[in-house]
N, C-alpha and C positions, 0 to 999 in steps of 0.2 A: 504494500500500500504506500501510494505516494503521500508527502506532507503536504498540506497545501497552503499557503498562503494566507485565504481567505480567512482562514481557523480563526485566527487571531478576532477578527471581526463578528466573526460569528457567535463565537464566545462573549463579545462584548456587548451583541445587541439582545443576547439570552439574558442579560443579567441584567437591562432595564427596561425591556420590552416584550409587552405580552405574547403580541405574534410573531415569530419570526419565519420570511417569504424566503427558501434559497429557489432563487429560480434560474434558468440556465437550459442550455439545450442539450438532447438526449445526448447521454454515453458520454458525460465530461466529470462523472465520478460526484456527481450529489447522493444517490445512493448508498454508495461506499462509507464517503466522508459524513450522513445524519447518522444510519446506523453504527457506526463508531460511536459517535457523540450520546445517541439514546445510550447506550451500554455505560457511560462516563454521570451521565446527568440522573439514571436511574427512570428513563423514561418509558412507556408505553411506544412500540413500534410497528406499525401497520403499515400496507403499501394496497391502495387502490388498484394495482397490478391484478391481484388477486380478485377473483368475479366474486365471491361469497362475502366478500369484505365489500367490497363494489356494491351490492344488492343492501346490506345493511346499510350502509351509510348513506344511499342515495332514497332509501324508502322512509327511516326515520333517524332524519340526523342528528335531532338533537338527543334520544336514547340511545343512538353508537356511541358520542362521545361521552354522555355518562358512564360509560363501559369502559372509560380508559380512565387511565392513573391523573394522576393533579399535571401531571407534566406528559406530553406525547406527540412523537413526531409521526407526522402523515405523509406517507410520500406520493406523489401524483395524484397532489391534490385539485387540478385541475380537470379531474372525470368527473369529481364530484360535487357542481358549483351549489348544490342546495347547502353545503355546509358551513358555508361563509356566514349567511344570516345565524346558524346556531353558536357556531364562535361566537361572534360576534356578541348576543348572548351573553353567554357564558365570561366571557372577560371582562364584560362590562359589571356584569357581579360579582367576581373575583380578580382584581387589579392586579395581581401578582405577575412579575415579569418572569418570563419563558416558560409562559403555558402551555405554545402551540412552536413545533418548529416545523412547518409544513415546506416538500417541495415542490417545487411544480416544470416540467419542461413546455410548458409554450404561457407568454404571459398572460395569469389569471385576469391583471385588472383591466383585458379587455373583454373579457367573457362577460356576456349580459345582465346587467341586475348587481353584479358584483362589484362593479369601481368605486362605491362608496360604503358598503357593507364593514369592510375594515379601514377603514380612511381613517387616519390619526389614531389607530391601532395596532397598527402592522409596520414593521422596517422589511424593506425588500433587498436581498442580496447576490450579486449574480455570480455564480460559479463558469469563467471558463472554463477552458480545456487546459491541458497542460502544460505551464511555460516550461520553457528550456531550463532554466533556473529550480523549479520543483521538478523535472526530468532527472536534473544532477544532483537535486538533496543539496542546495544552496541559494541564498537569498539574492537576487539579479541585481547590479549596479549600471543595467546597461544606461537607462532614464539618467540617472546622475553624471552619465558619461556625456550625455548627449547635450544637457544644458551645460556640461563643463567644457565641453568642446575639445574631449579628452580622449576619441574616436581614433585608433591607429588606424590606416590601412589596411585590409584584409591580404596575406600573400595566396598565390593562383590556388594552390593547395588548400588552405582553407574555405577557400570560395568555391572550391567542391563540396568540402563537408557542409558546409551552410547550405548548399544545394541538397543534399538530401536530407539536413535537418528540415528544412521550410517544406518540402516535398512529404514527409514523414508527418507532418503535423503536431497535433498535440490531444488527440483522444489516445486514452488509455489502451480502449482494443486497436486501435489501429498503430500505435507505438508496440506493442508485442508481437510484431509482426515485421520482420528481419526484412522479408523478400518483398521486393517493388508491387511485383504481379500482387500476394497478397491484400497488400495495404488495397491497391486500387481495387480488389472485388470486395475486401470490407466498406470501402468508400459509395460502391453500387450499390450495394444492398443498403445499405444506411439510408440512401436517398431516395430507394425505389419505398425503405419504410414509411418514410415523411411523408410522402408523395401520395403514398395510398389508404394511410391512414390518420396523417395528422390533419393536413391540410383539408382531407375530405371531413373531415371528424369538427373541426373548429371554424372553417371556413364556409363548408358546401360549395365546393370548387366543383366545375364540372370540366371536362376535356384536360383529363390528367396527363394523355399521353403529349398533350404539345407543351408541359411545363419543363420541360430542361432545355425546349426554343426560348420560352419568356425568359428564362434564368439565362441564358448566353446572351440576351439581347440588354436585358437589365443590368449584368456585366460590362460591356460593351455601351450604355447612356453611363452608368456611376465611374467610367475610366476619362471618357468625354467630360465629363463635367469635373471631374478632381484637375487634370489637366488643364483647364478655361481657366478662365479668371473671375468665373464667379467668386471664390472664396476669399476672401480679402486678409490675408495677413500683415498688421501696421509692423509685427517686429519684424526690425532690417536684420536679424542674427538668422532669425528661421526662411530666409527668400533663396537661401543657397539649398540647388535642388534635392539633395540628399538631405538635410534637416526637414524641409518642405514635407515629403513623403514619410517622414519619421513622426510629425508633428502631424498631419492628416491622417497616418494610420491607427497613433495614438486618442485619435480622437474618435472616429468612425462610429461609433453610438451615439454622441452628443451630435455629432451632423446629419445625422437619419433622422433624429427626434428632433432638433429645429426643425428638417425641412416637413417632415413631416405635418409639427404645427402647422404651418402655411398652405402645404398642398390637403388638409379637410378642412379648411377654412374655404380656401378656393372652391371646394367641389361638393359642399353641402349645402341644399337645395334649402333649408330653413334651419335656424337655432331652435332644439327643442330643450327643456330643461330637464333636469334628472332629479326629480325629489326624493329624499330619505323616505324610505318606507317606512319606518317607527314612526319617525316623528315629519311629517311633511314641513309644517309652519311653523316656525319662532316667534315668540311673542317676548317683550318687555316683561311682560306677566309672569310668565314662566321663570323666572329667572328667583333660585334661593337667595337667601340669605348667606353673604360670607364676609369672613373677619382679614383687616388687613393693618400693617402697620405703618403704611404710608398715608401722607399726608390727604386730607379728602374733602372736598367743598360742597356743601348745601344745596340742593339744585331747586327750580321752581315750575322750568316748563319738562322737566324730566319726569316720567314714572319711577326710573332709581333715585332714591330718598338724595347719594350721595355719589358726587364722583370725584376719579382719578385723576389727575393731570402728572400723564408722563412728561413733560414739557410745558417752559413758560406761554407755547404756543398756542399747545392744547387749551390752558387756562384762558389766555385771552379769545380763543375759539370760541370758547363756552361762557365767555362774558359775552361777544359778539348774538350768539344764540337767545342769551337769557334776554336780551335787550331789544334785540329785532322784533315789532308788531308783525313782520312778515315769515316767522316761526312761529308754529303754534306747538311744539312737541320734538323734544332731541330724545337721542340715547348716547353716551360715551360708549364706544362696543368692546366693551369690556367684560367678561364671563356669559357673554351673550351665547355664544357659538355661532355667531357670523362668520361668516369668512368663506373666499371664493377661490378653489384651486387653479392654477395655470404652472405652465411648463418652462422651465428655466434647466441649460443643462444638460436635457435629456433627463431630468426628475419633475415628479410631480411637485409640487410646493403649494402650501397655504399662502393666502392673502388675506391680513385681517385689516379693512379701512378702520379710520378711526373716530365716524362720528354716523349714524344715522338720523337723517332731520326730517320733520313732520312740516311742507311749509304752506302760507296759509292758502294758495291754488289747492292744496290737495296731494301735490306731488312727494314722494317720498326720495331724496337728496343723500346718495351715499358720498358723503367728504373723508376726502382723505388728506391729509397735513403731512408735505415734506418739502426738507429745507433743501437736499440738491436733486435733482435727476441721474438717471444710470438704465442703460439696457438694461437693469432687474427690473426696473423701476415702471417701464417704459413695457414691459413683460406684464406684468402686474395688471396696468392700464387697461389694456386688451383684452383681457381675460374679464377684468371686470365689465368692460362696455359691449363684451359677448352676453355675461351672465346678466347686466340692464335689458339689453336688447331682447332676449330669452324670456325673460320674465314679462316684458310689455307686449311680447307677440304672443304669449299664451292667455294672457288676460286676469280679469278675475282678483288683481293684486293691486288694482288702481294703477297710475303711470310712476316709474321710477327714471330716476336719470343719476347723473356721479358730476366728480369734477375732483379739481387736485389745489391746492394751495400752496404756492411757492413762497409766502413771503406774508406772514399775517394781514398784512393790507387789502389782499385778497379777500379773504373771506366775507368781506360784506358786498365786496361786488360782484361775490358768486352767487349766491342768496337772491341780488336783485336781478341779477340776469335769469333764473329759474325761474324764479316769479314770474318776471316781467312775461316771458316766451309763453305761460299761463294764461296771461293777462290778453294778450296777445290776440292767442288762438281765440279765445273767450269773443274778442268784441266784433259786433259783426259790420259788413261793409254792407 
């Protein structure tokens, strides 16, 4: 058994977090490396692999998991999406971290119904295949080579053997395997697997037989376009073409998942929103009682008794509010559970604005208070003016809009510009 890497993290996210996602693509040794770990942490270990386990857990989920120990890892957890609402469940009544160490080969949080089930629940971890470095039973420096710019020359001899390490890959079954011809029929079956079972299984893909055309063609646009100049790199260290290609390779997840953003944004015919199934609407109302020891101001047009000011900005925000005849009702969003996911990264990430206003058109006004801009920032925006836009095309929630304040002075001429746009529509010609 190889060492991997990962371990280190994986152990870490056990130890403060309820769920833990290892997901990764077939035959790159998650099986290997949970059950190891179950046998260490003392845990229950089942695999969806199994049809009798399969049938249990997808008929009554949440009496499977009562069947397993306080701690248990699931593997191929992605046969069985009915289980996520019973986690789900289940951890929210018992807080305790590493409950669940589930894995999964194809990503669960695109699977139906499930992208918000463990949202701010779950740490998701992805298992490659094997580096050269956990090949050799040694920790890699090649990354620290590459920003030192400490890269010797390869001589001709070696630039053979790199030709058959690169060739040999890094799955486990196909590095046991000496002979070329091998390796390339374990490579065929691996794909004729995917092919006919995954992709049919998660997608409902039809005309299997012309998918390794689309895959040479899709090869063939991602080499075109690494090449172009779409990609804008400002540092002049990484334009020399051998860093270039080392710095794109290195990234190649993070630039599928930007572009991705962009290309369902382009080619989705309406924004539909996605409500929590527990709890669909948040209310001011709902919100407990809780104890804090930071400083806290008296409010008048708020339903919460008192609020927070993380900032003298926020304060003067919410002097602005209290004072405006054109607010009839704030919230500071704080233990609200507001907040709207967007993509940064190639990760999911929370957005939590900082003030919801009630104003007196009727409009509900998400503000957000920041003192610089940043592509995160800017990330953020869009995501929110998807989740405004989403909300006013389904109806039912009266009209919402947002807006961002750069500079406290702002804020009251956001307020009248809402308004006014109210006012506006309202008067007739």
């Amino acid at each position: 058994m190889y060492s991997r890497n990962i371990e280190s993290d994986l152990r870490a996210a056990l130890a403060d977090t309820r769920v833990v996602l290892l997901n990764g693509a077939r035959q790159t040794g998650k099986s290997t490396l949970v059950t190891a770990l179950s046998g260490e942490l003392g845990a229950d270990y089942v695999t969806l692999d199994d049809a009798t386990v399969l049938s249990a857990a997808s008929t009554d989920p949440a009496g499977f998991l009562k069947g397993l120990s306080s701690r248990a890892v699931i593997d191929e957890v992605q046969k069985a999406p009915a289980l996520f609402p019973a986690i789900k469940t289940l951890v929210d009544t018992d807080r305790r971290p590493g409950r669940f160490l589930l894995t999964g080969s194809a990503n669960v949080l695109m699977l139906p119904k499930i992208s918000e089930s463990l949202a701010g629940r779950m740490e998701i971890i992805t298992l490659n295949s094997l580096s050269q470095g956990e090949l050799l039973g040694r920790r890699e420096r090649f990354i620290d080579g590459v920003f030192a710019a400490k890269i010797s020359a390869l001589a001709r001899e070696d630039a053979r053997d790199l030709a058959t390490l690169v060739l040999a890959g890094g799955y486990p079954e196909a590095v046991q395997r000496t002979a070329g011809k091998r390796r390339a029929a374990w490579f065929a079956s691996c794909m004729t697997a995917i092919l006919q079972r995954d992709v049919r299984d998660l997608a409902h893909i039809e005309g299997l037989t012309e998918m390794p055309r689309l895959l040479t063609l899709l090869i063939r646009l991602v080499e075109q376009f690494v090449a172009g100049d779409w990609l804008v790199i400002p540092s002049l260290f990484h334009q020399e073409p051998l860093r270039k290609r080392i710095l794109l390779a290195l990234n190649v997840d993070i630039i599928v998942h930007h572009l991705l953003r962009f290309l369902r944004e382009q080619n989705q015919e309406r924004i539909e929103p996605v409500f929590d199934e527990e709890s669909p609407i948040g209310s001011t109302r709902h919100m407990r009682t809780w104890y804090t020891t930071k400083v806290c101001y008296p409010t008048q047009k708020s339903q919460i008794s008192h609020m927070i000011a993380d900032s003298a900005w926020e304060q003067y925000a919410a002097n602005v509010l209290e004072k405006s005849d054109r607010v009839t009702a704030y919230a500071k969003n704080d233990h609200l559970g507001f907040q709207v996911y967007y993509l940064w990264n190639g990760a999911r990430r929370r957005f939590v604005p900082d003030f919801l206003i009630r104003l007196a058109n009727g409009k509900t006004l998400v503000l957000e208070i920041k003192g610089e801009d940043s592509e995160q920032n800017r990330a953020k925006r869009e995501a929110l003016d998807a989740w405004v836009k989403g909300m006013n095309a389904k109806g039912g929630f009266g009209t919402w809009c947002w807006d961002v304040a750069f500079q406290p002075a702002q804020i009251h001429d956001i307020i009248l510009k809402h308004t006014d746009e109210g006012l506006k529509r309202a008067t007739p010609r």
